[in-house]
N, C-alpha and C positions, 0 to 999 in steps of 0.2 A: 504494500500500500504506500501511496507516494502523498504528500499533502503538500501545498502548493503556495506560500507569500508573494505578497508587496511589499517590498521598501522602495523608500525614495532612490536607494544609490546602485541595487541591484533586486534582483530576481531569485530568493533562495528556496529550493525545493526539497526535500526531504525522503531519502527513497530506504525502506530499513533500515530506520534509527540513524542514518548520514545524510548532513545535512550540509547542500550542497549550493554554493555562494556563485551564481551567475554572474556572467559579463551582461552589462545591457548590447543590445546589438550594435554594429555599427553599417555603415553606409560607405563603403568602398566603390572606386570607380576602375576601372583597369579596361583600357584599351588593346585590342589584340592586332600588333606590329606585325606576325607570322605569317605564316602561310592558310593562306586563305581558305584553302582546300579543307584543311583540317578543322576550322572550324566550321563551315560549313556540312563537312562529316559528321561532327556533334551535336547540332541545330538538327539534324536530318534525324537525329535519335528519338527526337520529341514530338514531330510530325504526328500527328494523328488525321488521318484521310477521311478513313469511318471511323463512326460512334463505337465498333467493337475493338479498336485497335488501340494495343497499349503500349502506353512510352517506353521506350529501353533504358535497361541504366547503363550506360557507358563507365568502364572503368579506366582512369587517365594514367597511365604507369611510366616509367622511363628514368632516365639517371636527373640525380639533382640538377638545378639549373636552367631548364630547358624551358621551362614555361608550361610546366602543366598547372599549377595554380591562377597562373595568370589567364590561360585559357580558360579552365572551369567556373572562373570569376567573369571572364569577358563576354562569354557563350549567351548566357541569360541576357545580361546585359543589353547584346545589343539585340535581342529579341523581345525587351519591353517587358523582364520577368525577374523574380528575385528568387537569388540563390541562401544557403546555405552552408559553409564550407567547414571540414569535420577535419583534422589534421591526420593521419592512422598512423604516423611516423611509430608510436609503441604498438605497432598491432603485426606479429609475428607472423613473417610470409613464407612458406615452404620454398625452400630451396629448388624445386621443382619449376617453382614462376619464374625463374631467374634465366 
């Protein structure tokens, strides 16, 4: 069971006796300099044609540096939509994806 505050300065939630002290959101702009293509590619994930068709989740992978943050950030953006971005840096990848 999770229970849910207001404060003025954050957001803190409560999930099994931990209680958990939110950032408030923020409002980031990032324009994508890259190759066109690729986001284009990623915009095309989201397409829905018909009413039964469901969005893909694209997953953005590649060596530091490259601009996948920047992309996953710019994607929505310039489609007029808001993102939310989750960091997984501690979330352990089988040596197999590599």
């Amino acid at each position: 069971m999770s229970t849910h505050s207001q404060r003025a300065d954050a957001r803190t939630v409560t999930v099994q006796g931990v209680t958990l002290h939110l950032a408030q959101p923020m409002t980031m702009t990032q324009d994508w300099i890259g190759n066109r293509e690729i986001l284009k590619q990623l915009l095309a994930c989201w397409l829905v044609i018909d009413e039964r068709d469901l969005p893909l989740s694209p997953r953005i992978t590649g060596q530091p540096g490259i601009g996948k943050t920047t992309l996953a950030m710019a994607a929505p953006a310039s489609a007029s939509r808001t993102s939310t971005c989750f960091n997984a840096r501690r979330i352990p990848v089988p040596k197999t994806c590599w």
